[in-house]
KEVO-93077 format. One record per residue (C-alpha): y, x, z. Coordinates in Angstrom, 2 decimals, always signed. Layout:
N
        yy        xx        zz
         Y         X         Z
...
This chain:
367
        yy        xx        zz
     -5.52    -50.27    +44.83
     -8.30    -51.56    +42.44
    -10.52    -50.75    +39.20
     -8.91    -50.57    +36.19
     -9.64    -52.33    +32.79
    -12.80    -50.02    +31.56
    -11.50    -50.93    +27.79
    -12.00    -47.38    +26.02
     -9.73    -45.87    +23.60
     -9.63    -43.05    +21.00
     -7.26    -40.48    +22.35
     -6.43    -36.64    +22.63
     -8.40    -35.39    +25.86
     -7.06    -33.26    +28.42
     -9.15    -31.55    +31.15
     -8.68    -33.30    +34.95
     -7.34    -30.78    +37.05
     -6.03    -31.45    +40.59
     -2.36    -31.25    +38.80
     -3.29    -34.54    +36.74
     -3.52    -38.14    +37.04
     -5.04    -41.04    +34.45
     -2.91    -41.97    +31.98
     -4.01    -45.61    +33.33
     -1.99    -45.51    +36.48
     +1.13    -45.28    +33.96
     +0.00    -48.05    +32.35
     -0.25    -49.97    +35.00
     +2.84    -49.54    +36.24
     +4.32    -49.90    +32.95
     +2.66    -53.31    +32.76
     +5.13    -54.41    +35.51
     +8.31    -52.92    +33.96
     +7.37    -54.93    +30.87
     +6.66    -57.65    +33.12
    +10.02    -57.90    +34.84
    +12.10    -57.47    +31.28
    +12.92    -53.63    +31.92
    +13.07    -51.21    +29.01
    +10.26    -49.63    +29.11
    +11.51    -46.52    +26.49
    +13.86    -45.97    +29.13
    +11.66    -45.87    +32.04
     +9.03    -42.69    +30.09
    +12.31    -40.90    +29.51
    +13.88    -40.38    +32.68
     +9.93    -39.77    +33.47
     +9.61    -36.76    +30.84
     +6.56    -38.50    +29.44
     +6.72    -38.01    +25.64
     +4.60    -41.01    +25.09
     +4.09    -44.71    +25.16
     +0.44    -45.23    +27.89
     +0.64    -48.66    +26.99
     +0.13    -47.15    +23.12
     -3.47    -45.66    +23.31
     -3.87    -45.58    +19.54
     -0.63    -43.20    +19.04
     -1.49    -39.57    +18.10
     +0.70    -38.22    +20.88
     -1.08    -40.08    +23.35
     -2.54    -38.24    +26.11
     -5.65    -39.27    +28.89
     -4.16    -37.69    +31.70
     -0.15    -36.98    +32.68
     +0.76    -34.06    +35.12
     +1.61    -35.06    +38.51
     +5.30    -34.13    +37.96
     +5.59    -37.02    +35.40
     +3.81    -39.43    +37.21
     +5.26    -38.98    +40.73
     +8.47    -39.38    +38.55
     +7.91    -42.70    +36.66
     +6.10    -44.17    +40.48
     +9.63    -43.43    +41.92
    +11.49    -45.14    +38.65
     +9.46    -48.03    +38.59
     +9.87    -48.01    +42.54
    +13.31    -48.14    +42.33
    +13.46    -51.15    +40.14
    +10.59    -53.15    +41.61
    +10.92    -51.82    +44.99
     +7.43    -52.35    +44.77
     +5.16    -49.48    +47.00
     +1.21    -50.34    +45.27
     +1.17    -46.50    +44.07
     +0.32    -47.68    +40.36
     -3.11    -49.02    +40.93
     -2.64    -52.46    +40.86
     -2.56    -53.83    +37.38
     +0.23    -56.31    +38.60
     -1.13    -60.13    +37.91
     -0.02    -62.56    +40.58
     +1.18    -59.96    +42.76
     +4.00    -60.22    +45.13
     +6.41    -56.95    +44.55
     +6.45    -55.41    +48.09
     +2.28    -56.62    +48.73
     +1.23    -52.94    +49.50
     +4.39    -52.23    +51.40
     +4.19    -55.00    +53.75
     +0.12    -55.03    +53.90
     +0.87    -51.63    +55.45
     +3.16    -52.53    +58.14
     +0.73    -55.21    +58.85
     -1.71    -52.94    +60.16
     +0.33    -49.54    +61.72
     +0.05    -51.26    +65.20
     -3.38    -51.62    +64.98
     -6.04    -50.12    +67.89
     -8.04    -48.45    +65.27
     -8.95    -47.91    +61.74
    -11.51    -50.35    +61.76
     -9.62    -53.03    +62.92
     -6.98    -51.68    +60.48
     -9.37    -52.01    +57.73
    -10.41    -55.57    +58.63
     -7.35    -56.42    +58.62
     -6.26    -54.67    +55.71
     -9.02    -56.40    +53.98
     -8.01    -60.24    +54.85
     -4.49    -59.08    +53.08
     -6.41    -58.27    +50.02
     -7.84    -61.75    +50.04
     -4.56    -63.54    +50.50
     -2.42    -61.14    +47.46
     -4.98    -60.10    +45.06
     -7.54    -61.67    +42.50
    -10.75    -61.32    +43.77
    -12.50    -58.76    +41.61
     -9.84    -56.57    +43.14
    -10.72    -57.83    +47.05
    -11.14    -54.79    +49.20
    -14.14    -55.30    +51.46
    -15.58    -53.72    +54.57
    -19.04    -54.17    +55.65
    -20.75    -52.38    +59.05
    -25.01    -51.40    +58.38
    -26.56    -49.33    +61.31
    -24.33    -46.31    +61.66
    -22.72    -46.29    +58.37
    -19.73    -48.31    +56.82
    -18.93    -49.20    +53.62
    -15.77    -49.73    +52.05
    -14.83    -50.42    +48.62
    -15.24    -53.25    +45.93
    -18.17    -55.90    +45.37
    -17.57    -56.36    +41.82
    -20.58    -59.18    +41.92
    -19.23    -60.91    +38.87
    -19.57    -57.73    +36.18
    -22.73    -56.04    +34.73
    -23.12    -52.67    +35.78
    -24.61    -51.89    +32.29
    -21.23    -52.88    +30.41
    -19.01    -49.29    +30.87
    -19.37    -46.05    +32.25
    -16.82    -44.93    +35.54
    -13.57    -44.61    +34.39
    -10.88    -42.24    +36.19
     -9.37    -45.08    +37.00
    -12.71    -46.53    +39.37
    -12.73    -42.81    +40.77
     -9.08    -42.18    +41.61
     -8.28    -45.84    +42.99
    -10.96    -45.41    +45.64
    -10.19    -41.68    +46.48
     -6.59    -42.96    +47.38
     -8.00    -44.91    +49.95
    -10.05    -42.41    +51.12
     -7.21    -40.36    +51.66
     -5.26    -43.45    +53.07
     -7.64    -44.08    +55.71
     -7.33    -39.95    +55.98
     -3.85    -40.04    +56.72
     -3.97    -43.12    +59.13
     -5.84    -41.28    +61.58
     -4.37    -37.96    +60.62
     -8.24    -36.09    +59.49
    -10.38    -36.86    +56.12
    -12.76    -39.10    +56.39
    -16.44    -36.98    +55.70
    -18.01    -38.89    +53.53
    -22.02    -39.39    +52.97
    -22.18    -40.82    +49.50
    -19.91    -42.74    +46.91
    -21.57    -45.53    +44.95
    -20.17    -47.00    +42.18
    -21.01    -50.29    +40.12
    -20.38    -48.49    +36.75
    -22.84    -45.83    +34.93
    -22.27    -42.44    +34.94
    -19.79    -40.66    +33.04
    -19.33    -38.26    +30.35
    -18.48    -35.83    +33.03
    -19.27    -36.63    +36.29
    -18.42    -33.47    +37.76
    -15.17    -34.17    +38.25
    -15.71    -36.71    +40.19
    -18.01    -34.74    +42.67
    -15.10    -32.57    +43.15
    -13.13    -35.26    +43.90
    -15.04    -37.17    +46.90
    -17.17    -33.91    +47.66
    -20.02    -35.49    +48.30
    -23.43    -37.43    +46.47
    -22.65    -39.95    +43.92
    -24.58    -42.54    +42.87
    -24.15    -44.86    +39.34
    -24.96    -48.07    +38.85
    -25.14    -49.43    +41.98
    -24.27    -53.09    +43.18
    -20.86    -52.07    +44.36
    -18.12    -49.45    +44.28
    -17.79    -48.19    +47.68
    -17.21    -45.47    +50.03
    -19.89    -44.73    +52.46
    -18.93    -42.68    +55.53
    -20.23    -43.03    +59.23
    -19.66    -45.83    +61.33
    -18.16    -43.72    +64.08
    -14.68    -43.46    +61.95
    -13.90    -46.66    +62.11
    -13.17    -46.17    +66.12
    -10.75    -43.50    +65.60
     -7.20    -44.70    +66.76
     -4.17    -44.45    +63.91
     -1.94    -42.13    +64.81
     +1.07    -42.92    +62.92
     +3.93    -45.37    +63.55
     +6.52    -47.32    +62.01
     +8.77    -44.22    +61.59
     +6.19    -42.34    +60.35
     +5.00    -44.59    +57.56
     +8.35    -45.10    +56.69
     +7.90    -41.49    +55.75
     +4.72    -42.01    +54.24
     +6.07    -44.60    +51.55
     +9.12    -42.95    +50.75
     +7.73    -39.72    +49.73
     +4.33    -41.17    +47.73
     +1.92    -41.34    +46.47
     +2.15    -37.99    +46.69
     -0.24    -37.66    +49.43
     -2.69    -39.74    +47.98
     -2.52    -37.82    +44.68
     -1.44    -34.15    +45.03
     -2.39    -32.77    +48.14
     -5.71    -31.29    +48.50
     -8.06    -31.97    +51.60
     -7.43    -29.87    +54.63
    -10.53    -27.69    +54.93
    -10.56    -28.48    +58.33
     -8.78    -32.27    +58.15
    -10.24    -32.41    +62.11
     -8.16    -29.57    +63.21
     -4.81    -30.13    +65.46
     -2.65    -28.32    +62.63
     -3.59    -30.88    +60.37
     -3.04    -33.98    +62.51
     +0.43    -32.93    +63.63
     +1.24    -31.75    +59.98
     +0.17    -35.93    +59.50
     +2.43    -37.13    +62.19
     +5.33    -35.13    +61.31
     +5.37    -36.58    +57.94
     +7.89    -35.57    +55.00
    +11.17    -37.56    +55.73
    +13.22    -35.18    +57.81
    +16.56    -36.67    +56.99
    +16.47    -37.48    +61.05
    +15.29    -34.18    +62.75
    +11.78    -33.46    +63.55
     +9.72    -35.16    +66.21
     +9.92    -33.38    +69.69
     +6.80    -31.17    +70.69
     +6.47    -33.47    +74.09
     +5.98    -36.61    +71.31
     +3.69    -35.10    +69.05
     +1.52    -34.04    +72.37
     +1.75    -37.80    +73.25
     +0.88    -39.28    +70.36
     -2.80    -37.14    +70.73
     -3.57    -38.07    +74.20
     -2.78    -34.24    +75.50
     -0.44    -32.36    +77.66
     +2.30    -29.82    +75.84
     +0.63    -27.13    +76.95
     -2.66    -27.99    +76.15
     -1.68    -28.97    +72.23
     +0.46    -25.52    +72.18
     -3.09    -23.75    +73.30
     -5.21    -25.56    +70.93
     -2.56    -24.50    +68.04
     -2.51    -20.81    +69.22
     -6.59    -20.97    +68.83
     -6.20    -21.90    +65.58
     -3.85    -19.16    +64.64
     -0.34    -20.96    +64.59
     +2.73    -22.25    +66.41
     +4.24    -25.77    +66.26
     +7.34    -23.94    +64.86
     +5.10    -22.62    +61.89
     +3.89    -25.52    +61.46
     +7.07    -27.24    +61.16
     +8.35    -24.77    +58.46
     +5.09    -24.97    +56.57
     +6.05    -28.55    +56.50
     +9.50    -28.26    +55.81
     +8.57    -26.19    +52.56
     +5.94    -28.84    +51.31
     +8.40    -31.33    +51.67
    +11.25    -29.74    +50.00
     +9.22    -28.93    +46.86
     +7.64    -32.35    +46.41
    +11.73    -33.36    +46.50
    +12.69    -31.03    +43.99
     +9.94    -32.66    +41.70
    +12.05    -35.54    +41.70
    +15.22    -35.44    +39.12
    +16.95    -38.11    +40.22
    +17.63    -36.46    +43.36
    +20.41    -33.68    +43.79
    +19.71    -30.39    +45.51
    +22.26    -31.43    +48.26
    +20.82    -34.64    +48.45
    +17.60    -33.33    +48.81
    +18.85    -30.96    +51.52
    +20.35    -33.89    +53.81
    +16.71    -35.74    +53.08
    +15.42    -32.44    +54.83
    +17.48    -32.50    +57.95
    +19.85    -29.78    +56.71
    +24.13    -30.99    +57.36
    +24.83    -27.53    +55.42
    +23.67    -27.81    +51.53
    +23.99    -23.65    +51.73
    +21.64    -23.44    +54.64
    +18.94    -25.83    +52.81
    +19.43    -22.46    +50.11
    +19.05    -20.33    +52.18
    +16.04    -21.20    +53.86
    +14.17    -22.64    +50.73
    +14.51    -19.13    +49.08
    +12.96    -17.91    +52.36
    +10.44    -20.02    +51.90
     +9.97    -19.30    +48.27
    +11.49    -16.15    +47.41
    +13.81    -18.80    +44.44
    +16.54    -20.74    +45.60
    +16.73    -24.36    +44.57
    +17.89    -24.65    +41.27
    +15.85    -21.85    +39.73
    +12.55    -23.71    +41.55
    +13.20    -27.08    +39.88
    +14.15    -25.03    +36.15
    +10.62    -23.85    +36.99
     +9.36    -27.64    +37.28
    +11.03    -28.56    +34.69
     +9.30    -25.95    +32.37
     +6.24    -26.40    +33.66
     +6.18    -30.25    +33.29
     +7.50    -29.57    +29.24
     +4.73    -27.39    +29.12
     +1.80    -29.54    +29.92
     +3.66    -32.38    +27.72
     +3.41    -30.29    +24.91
C-alpha cells in the first residue's frame, strides 16, 4: 500500500463520495495486467468501466470509479495475478502474492505492534524504498506511515491516492484487532489540496500538510492490543476485499463487542459460522458474559449473525462473475431457494432483481 505518482492530469471531475475510489488504484492495477501481457480492453469490460485509467487525456476519462467497478476489476486482475496488494502498489519489482503472504506473516503475532514491526521489515525486503512502511514509538504516541525523505514537500499537493493508501491501513490495523484505530492527527509530506475536506472526512481527525512524512498518528496504547483474527479468518478477509478497506464505513462505536465479533465472523460463510463458545474465546470472556455484554448493547449474537449474513451476500452480488447459486453456497446455504428466500427477507428483493439494481446503478454513475 503506498503513494501514488502525484503526476496531474486534465480530466472530467467527479465528487468523492464514500461510493468512489481514485481512478489511480485502476491504474495501478492495470499497470500489472499490462505488465504480465494480459489484454487490458478485456480486463475494463468485464469491469463495466467505460474507460481506459491508464488514458488520462481521453474525454471519457473519469477521476474517480464507483466502488462496484473497482471491487470488480480488483477481483479480475486477482484472478489472473492471484496477486492480493488491493491496487495500491504500483507493481515494480514486486513479487505477485507480496501482500498475501506479508499477511500471513504476521496473523500469529502477540499484538499489533509487533504485527506492525514486523509488517514493516516485509516492506523492506519486497518494496522500493520510497514505498517502505515505517513505524516509529515517541512518548505515548506512534506513528505509522511513509518517510518520503528523498522528495520535496513543495513539489505536489495530496493526491487521493496519498489519502486513500494510508486510510486502508488504518482500517487494516482496524480490522486486525477488530475496533478503529482513534486517531490524533494525520500528517502528510504533500501540501494541501484543492479540497481538503474530503480528506477530514476520511481520517476524522486534524490534518496537517507539508510535513516531513506521511503518517498516521494514533496513541501508543494501540499498539498493545492483541489481533484477534486467525488464519481462517483472514482467509476470509482476502477473499472478499478490499472491500473492507474501501466500502465499509467506521463503526460508530468500532470498541463495542458487536463490532469485534461482526470482525471475527468475517464474510466467507461457505463453512458455517463460528460457534458462540469460539467467538467468546477468542475475547478472553465466558458465553454468558459476551451474550450479556451484547444484550446491553441492544442485540443478540443471532442478529448479529444475520446482519452479517446480509452484508456479505450483497457485497457477493456486486460481483458478476459469480452466480446467484454460487453465491448462495459461498454463504453457507446447500439450498439455492433458501439463499432466496432469506435474502428477500433481508431485503424485501430477491437476488436477481438486487444485482439488476447494481447493475443499473453502476451504468448510472458510468454515464
Amino acid at each position: 500500500m503506498s503513494r501514488f505518482d502525484p503526476t496531474t492530469t486534465q480530466s472530467k471531475q467527479q465528487a468523492v463520495t464514500p461510493e468512489t475510489v481514485p481512478s489511480k488504484f485502476a491504474k495501478s492495477l492495470l499497470r500489472l495486467v499490462v505488465q504480465r501481457g494480459y489484454d487490458v480492453n478485456r480486463v475494463l469490460s468485464s469491469a463495466d468501466i467505460p474507460f481506459n485509467p491508464l488514458e488520462p487525456f481521453q474525454e471519457e476519462y473519469c477521476d474517480e470509479i464507483s466502488i462496484m467497478q473497482y471491487t470488480r476489476l480488483y477481483q479480475q486482475v486477482l484472478s489472473l495475478l492471484q496477486d492480493e496488494s488491493f491496487g495500491l502498489q504500483p507493481g515494480t519489482g514486486v513479487t505477485p502474492g507480496a501482500f498475501r503472504m506479508m499477511c500471513h506473516c504476521i496473523i500469529h503475532c502477540e499484538n499489533l505492534g509487533k504485527a506492525m514491526r514486523r509488517a514493516c521489515e516485509f516492506f523492506r525486503i519486497f518494496y522500493e524504498e520510497p514505498f517502505h512502511l515505517t513505524l516509529r514509538e515517541h512518548a505515548d504516541q506512534a506513528l505509522m506511515g511513509y518517510p518520503y525523505n528523498n522528495v520535496d514537500p513543495a513539489s505536489h499537493p495530496v493526491q487521493a491516492g496519498d489519502a486513500y493508501g494510508l486510510s486502508a491501513w488504518h482500517r487494516f490495523c482496524g480490522w486486525l484487532i477488530g475496533r478503529s484505530l482513534e486517531l490524533e492527527e494525520v500528517h502528510f509530506l504533500g501540501t494541501m489540496p484543492e479540497s481538503p475536506e474530503k480528506y477530514e472526512n476520511l481520517f476524522n481527525c486534524p490534518i496537517k500538510y507539508g510535513q516531513n512524512s506521511t503518517v498516521l498518528i494514533f496513541q501508543r496504547k494501540y499498539l498493545e492490543l492483541p489481533l484477534i483474527h486467525n488464519e481462517q479468518s483472514l482467509r476470509d478477509f482476502l477473499r472478499t476485499a478490499p472491500y473492507q478497506l474501501m466500502v465499509l464505513p467506521e463503526e460508530g462505536d468500532s470498541s463495542s463487542f458487536v463490532a469485534q465479533v461482526k470482525s471475527l465472523m468475517g464474510r466467507d460463510f461457505s463453512q458455517g459460522f463460528p460457534g458462540f463458545e469460539q467467538i467468546s474465546g477468542a475475547l478472553n470472556m465466558s458465553a454468558p458474559t459476551l451474550r450479556r455484554r451484547l444484550k446491553r448493547e441492544g442485540t443478540t449474537y443471532q442478529q448479529i449473525k444475520d446482519g452479517c449474513r446480509r452484508e456479505a451476500a450483497v457485497a457477493y452480488l456486486s460481483r458478476p462473475e459469480l452466480s446467484i447459486n454460487a453465491v448462495a453456497a459461498l454463504m453457507g446455504f446447500t439450498d439455492p431457494s433458501a439463499f432466496h428466500r432469506s435474502f428477500k427477507k433481508w431485503t424485501g428483493v430477491p437476488p436477481g432483481q438486487f444485482r439488476q439494481q447494481i447493475s443499473s446503478t453502476t451504468a448510472a454513475l458510468s454515464g
